[in-house]
Backbone bond lengths (Angstrom), bond angles and torsions (degrees), N, CA, C in turn:
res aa  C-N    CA-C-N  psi(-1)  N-CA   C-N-CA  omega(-1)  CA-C   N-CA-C  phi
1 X - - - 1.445 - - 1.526 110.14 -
2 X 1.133 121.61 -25.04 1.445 138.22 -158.15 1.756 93.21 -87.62
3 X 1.263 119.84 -52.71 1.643 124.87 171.68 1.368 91.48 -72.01
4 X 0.674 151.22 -58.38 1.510 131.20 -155.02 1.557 105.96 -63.42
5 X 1.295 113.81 -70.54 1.580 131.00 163.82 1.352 120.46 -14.04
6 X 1.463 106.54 -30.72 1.678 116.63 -172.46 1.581 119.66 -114.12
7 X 1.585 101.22 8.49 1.161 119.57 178.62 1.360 117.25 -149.68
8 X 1.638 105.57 71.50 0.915 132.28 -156.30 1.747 126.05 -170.71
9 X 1.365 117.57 75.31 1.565 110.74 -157.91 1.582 102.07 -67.57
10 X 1.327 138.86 32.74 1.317 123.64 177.23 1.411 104.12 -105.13
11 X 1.526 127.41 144.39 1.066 112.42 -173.85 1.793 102.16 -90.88
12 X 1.098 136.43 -20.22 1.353 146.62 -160.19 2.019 99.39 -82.36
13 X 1.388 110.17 -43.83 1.321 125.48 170.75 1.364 132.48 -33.76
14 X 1.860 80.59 -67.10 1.814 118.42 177.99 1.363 108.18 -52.49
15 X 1.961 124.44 -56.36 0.886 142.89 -167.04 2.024 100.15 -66.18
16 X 0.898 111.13 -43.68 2.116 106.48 -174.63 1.740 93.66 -57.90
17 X 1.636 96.37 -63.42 1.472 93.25 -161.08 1.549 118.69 -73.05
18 X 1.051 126.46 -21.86 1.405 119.69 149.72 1.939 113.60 -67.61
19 X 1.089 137.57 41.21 1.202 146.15 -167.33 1.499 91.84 -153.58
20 X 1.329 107.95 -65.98 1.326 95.92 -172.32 1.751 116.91 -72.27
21 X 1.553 117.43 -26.06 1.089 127.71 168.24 1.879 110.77 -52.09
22 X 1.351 132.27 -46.67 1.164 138.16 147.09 1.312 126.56 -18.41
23 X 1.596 101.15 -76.21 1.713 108.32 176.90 1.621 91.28 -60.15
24 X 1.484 143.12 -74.11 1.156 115.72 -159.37 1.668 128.94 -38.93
25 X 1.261 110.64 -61.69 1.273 120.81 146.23 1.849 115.38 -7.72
26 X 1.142 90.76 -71.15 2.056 97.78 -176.93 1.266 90.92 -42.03
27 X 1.742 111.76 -78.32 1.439 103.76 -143.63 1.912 113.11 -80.21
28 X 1.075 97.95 -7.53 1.637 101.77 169.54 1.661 97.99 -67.09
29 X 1.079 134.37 -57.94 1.794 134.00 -156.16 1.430 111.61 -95.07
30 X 1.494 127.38 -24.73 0.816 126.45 179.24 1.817 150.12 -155.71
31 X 2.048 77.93 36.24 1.813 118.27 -156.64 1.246 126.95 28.40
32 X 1.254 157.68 -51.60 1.022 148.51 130.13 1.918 108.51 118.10
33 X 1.202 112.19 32.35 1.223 104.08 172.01 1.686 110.99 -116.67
34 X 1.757 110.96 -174.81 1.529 94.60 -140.58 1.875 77.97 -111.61
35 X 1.306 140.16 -11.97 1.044 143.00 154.13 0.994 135.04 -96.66
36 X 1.386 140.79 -176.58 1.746 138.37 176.05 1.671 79.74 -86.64
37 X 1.020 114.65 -176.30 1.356 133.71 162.81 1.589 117.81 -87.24
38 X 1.288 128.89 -23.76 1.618 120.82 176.45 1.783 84.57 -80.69
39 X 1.517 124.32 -64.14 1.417 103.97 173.24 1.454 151.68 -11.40
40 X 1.586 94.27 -54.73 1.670 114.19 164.85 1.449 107.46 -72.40
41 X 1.180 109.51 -44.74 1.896 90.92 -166.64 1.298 108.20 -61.72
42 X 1.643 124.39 -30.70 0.953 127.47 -168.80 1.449 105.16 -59.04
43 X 1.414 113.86 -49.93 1.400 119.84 -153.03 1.514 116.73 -89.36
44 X 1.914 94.79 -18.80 1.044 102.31 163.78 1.788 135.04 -81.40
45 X 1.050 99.54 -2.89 1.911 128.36 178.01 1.592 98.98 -71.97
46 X 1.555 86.41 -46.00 1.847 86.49 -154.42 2.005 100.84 -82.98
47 X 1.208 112.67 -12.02 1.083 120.71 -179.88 1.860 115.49 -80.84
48 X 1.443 93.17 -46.71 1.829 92.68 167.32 1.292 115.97 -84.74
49 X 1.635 127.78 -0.69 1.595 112.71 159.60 1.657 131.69 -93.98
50 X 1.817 70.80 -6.28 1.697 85.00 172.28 1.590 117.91 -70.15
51 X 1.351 113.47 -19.90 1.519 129.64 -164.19 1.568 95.56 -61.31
52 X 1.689 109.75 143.00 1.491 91.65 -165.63 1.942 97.15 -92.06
53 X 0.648 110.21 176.86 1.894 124.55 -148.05 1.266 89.31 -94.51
54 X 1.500 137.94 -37.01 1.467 139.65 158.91 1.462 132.63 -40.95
55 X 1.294 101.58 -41.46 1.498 117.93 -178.58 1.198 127.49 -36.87
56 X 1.315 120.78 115.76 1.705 109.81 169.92 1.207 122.98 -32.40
57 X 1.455 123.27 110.93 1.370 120.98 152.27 1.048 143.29 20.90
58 X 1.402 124.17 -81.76 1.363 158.06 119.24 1.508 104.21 24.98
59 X 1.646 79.32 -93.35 1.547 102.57 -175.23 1.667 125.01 -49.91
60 X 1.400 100.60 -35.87 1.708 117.80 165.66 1.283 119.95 -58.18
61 X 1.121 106.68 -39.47 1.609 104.49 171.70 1.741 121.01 -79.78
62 X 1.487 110.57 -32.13 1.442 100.36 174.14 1.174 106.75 -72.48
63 X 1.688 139.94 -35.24 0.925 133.83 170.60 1.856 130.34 -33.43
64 X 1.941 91.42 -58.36 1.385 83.74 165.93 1.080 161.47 -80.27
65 X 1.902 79.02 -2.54 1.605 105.44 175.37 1.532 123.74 -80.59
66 X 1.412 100.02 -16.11 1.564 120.33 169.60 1.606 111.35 -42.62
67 X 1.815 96.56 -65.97 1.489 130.32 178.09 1.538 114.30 -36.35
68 X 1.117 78.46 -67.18 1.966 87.40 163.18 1.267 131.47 -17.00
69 X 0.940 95.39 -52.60 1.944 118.16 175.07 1.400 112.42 -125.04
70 X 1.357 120.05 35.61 1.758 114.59 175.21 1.551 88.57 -82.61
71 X 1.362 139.00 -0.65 1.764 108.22 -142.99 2.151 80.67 -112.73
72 X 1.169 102.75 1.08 1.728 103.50 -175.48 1.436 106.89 -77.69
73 X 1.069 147.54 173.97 1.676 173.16 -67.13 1.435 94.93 172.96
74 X 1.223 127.22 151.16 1.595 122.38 161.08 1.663 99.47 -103.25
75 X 1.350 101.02 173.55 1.754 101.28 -160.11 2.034 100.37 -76.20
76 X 1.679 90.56 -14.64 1.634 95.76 -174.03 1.182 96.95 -66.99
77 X 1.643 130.28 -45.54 1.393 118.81 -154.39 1.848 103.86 -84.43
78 X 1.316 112.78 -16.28 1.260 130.40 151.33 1.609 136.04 -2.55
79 X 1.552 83.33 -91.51 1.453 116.57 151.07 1.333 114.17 -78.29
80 X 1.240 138.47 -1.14 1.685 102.16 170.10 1.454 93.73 -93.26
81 X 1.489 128.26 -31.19 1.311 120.69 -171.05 1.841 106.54 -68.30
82 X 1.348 123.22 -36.56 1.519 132.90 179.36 1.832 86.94 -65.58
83 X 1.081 131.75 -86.59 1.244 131.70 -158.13 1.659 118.54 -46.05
84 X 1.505 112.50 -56.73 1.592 110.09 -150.66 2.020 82.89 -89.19
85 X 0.992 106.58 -38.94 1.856 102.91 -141.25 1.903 87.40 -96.39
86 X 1.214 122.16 -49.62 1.610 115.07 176.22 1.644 103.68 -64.49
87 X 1.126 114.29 -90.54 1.733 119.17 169.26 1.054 112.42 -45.45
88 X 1.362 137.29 -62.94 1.494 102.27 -162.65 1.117 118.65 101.92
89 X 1.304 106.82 7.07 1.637 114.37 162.15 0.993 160.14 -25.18
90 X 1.508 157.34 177.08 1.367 120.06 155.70 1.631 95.17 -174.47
91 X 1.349 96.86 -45.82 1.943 108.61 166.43 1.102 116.48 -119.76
92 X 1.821 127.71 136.62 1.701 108.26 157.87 1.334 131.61 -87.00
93 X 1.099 90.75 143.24 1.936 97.11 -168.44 1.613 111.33 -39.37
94 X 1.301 122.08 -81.86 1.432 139.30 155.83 1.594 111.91 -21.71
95 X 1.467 110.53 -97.75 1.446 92.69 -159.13 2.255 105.65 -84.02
96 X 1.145 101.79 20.92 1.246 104.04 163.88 1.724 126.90 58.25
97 X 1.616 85.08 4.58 1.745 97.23 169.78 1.368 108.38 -91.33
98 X 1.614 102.68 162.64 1.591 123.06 -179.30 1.296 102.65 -77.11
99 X 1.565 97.84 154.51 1.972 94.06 -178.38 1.548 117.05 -66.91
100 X 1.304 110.98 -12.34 1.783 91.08 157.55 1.477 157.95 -94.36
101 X 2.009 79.50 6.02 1.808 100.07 -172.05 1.818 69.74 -95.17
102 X 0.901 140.42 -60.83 1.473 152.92 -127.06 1.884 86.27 -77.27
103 X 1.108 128.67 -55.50 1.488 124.41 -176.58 1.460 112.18 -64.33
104 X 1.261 102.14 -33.58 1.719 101.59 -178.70 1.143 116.27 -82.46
105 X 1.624 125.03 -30.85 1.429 134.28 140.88 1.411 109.10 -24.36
106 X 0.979 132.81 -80.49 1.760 159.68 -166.36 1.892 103.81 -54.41
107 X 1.390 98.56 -34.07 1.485 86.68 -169.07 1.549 103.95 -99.94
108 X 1.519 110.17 -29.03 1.507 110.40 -173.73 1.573 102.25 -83.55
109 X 1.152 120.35 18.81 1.773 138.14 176.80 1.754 102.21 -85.03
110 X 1.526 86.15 -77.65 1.523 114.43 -163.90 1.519 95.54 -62.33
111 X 1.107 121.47 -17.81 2.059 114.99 -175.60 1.694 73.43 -96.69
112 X 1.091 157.54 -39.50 1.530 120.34 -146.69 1.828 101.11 -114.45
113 X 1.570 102.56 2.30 1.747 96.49 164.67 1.755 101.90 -99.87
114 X 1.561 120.35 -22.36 1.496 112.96 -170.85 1.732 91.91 -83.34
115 X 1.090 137.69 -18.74 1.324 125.92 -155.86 0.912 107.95 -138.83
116 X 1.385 143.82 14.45 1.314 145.02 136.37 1.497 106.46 94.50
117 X 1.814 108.10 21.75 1.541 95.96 -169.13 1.916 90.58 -101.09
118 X 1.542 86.43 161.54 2.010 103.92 165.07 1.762 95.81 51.72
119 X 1.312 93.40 90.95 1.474 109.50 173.51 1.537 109.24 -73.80
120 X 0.976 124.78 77.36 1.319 128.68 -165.58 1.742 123.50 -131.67
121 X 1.075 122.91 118.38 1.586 128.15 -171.88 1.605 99.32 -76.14
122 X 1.207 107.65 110.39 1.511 141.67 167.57 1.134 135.23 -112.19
123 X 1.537 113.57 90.28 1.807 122.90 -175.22 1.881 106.50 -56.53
124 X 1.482 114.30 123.09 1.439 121.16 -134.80 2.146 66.39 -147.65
125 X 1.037 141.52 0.77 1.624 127.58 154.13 1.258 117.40 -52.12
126 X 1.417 116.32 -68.84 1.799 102.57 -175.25 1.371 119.02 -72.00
127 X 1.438 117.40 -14.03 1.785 113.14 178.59 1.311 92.48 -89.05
128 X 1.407 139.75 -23.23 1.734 122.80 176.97 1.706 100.08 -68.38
129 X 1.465 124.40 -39.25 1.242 138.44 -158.66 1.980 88.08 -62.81
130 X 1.132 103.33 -55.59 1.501 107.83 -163.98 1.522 104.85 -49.61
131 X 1.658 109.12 -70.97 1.318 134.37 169.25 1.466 105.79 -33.56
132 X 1.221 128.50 -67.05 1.453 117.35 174.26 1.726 116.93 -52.41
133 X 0.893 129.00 -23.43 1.406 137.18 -177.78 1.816 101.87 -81.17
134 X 1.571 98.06 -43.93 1.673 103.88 -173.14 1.248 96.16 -49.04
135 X 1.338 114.42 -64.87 1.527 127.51 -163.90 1.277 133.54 -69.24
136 X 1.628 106.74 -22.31 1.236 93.47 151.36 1.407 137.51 -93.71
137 X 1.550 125.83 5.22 1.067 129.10 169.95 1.158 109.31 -81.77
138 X 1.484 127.65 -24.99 1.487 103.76 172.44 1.472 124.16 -89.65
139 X 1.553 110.72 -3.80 1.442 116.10 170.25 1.487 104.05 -79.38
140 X 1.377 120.31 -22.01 1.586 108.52 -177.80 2.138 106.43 -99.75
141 X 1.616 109.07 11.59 0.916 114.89 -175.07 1.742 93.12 -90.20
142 X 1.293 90.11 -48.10 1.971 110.34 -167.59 1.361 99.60 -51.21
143 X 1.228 123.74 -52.99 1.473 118.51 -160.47 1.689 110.90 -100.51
144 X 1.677 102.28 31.08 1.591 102.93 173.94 1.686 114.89 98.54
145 X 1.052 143.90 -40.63 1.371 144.14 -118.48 1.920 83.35 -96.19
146 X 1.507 97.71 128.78 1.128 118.42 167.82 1.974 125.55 -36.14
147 X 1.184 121.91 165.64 1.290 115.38 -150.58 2.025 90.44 -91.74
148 X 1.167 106.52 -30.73 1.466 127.93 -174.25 1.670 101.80 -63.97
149 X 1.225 102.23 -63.82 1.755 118.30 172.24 1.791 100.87 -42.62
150 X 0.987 127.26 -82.84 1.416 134.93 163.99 1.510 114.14 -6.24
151 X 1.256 85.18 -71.16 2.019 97.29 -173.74 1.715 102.20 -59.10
152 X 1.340 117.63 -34.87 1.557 112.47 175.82 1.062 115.55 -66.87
153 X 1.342 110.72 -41.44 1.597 98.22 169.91 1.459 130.73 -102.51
154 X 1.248 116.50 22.59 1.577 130.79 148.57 1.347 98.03 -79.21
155 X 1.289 130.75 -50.42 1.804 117.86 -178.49 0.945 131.93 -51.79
156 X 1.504 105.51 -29.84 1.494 117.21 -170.08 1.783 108.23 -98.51
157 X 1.500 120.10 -2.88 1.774 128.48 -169.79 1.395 94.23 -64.93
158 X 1.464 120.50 -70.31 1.474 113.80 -161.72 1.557 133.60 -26.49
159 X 1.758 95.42 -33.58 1.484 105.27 -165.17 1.340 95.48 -110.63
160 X 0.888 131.00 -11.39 1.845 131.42 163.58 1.259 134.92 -55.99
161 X 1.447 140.48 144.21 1.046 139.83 -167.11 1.557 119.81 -51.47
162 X 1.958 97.55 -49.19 1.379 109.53 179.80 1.395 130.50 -62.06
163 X 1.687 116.20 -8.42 1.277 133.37 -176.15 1.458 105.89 -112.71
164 X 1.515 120.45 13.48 1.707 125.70 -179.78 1.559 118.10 51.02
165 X 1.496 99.60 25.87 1.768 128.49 170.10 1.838 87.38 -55.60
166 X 1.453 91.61 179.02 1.581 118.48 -175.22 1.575 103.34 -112.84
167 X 1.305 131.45 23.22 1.279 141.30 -173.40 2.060 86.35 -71.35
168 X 1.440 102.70 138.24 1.457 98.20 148.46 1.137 105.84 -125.23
């Protein structure tokens, strides 16, 4: 998601797959669901027999398809666990908000490009700038690379290709 994201002049594009590159990230390093799994099935059993037997069709099935994935993380709790408790956060570099104007930014984004709500033109450069920076420090965290190494190449993102810098 992280190559794709960076090779990609759309800003609306850049912004999912660095989002979705994130959540992968979460649940690869640090699973991210809100039960054990014998927990959920349990609770999830008792939740689709509860469905009343009348119910439209339809509706029965989105329901259980809901269920399916009730036992996952929301992308908010996501990022606060990627931002404050891995990084160590507190401000973003780029668009210069705190991680809680900056997540709620990020999430009330990603609900209104996946769902078609608030048709609204939203400059999405310095929160891709951030997000690309998020993500690659924890991919160069994951695979070892010193804290020094990191910071060199956070210095050098802005003007780089992969951060939609003006580098030629």
């Amino acid at each position: 998601m992280f190559l794709l994201a960076c090779s990609t002049s759309y800003a609306d594009v850049r912004f999912l797959c660095l989002l979705m590159g994130l959540e992968a990230y979460h649940r690869a390093t640090q699973g991210g669901t809100i039960l054990s799994g014998e927990d959920f099935e349990y609770w999830q059993a008792k939740l689709i027999t509860g469905l009343p037997p009348d119910m439209p069709p339809r509706l029965r099935q989105k329901l259980m398809s809901l269920y399916k994935y009730a036992n996952e993380c929301s992308l908010r709790t996501r990022l606060k666990v990627l931002l404050r408790k891995t990084l160590k956060l507190s401000k973003l570099e780029y668009t210069q908000e705190n991680c809680n104007r900056f997540i709620d930014f990020v999430v009330e984004n990603r609900n209104r490009l996946t769902h078609g709500t608030k048709a609204v033109e939203v400059d999405l450069v310095r929160p891709n700038q951030d997000l690309t920076t998020i993500l690659l420090r924890l991919l160069l965290m994951h695979i070892g690379c010193g804290e020094d190494s990191i910071a060199s190449a956070a210095r050098r993102l802005p003007w780089s290709q992969l951060a939609g810098g003006h580098a030629e």
